[in-house]
N, C-alpha and C positions, 0 to 999 in steps of 0.2 A: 389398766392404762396401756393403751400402745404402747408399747418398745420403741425408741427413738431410734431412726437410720439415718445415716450421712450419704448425700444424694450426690452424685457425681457429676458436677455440670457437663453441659454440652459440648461436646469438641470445637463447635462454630466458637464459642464465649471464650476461648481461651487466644493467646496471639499466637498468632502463625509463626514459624520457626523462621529463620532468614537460610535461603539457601546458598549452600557453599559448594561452589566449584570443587566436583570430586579432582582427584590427579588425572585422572582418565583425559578427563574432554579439555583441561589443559595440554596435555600433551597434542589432543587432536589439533587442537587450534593450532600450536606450533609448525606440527607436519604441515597443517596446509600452506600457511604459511610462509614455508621454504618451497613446497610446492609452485605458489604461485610466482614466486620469485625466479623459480630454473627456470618455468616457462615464458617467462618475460625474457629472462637473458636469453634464450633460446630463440628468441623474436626477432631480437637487435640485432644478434650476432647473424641469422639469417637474412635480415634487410643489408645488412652491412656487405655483406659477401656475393646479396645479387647485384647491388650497385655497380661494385667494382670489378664484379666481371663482364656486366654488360660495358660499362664505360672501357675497357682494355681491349675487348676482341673485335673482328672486322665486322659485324653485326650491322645491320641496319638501324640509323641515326633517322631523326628528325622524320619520320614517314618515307625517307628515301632509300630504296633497297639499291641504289648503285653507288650508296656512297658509304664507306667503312668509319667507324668509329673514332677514331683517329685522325680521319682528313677533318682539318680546321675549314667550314663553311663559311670563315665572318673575315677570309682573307681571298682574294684573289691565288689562280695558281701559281703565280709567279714567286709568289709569298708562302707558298708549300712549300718551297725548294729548302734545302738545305746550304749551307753555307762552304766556301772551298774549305775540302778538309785533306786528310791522308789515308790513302785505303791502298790495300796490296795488288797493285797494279802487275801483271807479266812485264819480266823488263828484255825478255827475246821473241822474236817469233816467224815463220816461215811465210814465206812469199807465196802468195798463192794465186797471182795475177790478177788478171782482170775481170769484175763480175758484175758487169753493168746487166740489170734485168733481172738478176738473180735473186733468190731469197736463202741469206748465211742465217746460223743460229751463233750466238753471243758464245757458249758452252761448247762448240765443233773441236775447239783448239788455240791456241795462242798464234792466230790468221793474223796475215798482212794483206788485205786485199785491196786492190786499187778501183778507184771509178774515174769515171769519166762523163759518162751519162748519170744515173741514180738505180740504187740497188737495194734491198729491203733485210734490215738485219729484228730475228726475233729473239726473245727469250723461249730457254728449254718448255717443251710441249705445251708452247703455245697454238691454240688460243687457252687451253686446261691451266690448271696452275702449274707452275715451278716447282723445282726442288726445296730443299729445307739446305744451309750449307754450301751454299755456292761461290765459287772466287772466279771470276773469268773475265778476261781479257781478248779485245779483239782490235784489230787497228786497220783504218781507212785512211789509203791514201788515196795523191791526184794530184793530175800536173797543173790543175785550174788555180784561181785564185784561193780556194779555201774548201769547207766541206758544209753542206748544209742539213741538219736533219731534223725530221717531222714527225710527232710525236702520233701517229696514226690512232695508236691506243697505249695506254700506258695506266695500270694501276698496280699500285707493289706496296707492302705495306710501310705506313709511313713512317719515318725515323727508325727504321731498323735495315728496311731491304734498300736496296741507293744504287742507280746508275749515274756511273760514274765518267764525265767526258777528261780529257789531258788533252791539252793544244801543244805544240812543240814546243811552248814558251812554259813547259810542267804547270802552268795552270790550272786547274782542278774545279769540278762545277758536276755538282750531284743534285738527282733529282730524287725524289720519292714523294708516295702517297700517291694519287689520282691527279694526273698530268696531260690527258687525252685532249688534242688539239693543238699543244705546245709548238713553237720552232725554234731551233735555236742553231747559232751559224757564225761558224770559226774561221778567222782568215789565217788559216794556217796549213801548210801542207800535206799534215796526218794531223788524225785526230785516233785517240787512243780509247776504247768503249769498254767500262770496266762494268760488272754486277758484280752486288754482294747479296746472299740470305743469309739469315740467321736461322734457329734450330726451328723458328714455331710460324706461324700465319702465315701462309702464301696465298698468293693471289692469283690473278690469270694472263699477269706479268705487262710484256710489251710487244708491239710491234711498229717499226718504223720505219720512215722512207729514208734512204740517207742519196744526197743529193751531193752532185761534183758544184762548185760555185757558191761564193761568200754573199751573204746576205748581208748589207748592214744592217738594215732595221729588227734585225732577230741575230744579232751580236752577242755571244754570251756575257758579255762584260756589262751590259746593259739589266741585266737581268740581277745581277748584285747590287 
């Protein structure tokens, strides 16, 4: 008689083990995991950062390369200006006569100079940009009615750098941002022309006609 043997089924015939997440490829999932997370923050905080540097600096806005980032497009220039404030005006200065025809710079010195005709005052190396840090004072007088001046070219950055006019009445009327075209006309005997910079963004400043004769329709009172 055959000897009887116990037959070992088939490996298929038996149920399949359920597989168990070694330690290993938990951990992997974890790493990636934090992985994909830096990289996300790494994203935001990079969109974050170009936004607000392009929205701060003098850059070109809207397609327009001559207008800086800061000048408001959805107001009139008149509505650029800033409102009377106090800035460190020179409160002496030398007589330097008469300079009808002339071109002063704003920066020469704490100048008195008289017109009679019209004479042309710029910011430092102009038409290039300015300095960074600037406080200057210049004063136009005349025996005419008043003083009128024309803003020839005029771009400085806005809300930080401010030309500053004083009528003899200390009235006070600052301009910044992109102002090219402007006039504006003081019935007063001198008129006192203040700049300020600050440490950062300069521009390619100003230059202006300053004219002997009061204008009323370009009254600086009119303008606030």
């Amino acid at each position: 008689m055959p000897s009887s043997s116990k037959i070992l089924g088939d490996q298929h015939d038996r149920p399949l083990p359920k597989a168990v997440p070694s330690k290993d490829s938990s951990e992997e999932k974890s790493k990636n995991n934090i992985g994909y997370f830096i990289v996300g923050a790494i994203f935001i905080l990079a969109v974050i950062f170009l936004n607000s540097d392009t929205s701060s600096g003098a850059g070109a806005c809207d397609g327009d390369s001559n207008l800086p980032c800061d000048y408001d497009t959805t107001v009139s220039p008149e509505e650029n200006t800033l409102q009377p404030s106090s800035f460190n005006f020179a409160t002496s200065f030398s007589n330097e006569g008469l300079i009808d025809l002339e071109t002063v710079g704003i920066c020469d010195g704490n100048h008195n100079y008289s017109v009679s005709a019209h004479a042309f005052l710029q910011s430092p190396n102009y038409p290039n940009n300015y300095d960074p840090f600037l406080e200057c004072t210049t004063r136009f007088s005349t025996n005419s009615d008043g003083l009128t001046f024309e803003f020839t070219k005029f771009e400085v950055e806005h809300g930080f750098d401010n030309l500053v006019f004083r009528d003899s009445s200390a009235e006070e009327y600052a301009f910044s941002g992109i102002q090219t075209g402007m006039t504006v006309s003081f019935s007063s005997s001198y008129v006192d022309v203040h700049f300020e910079s600050d440490h950062s963004v300069e521009d390619s400043g100003f230059s202006l006609k300053v004219k002997a004769g009061y204008e009323s329709s370009f009254d600086a009172e009119d303008l606030y």
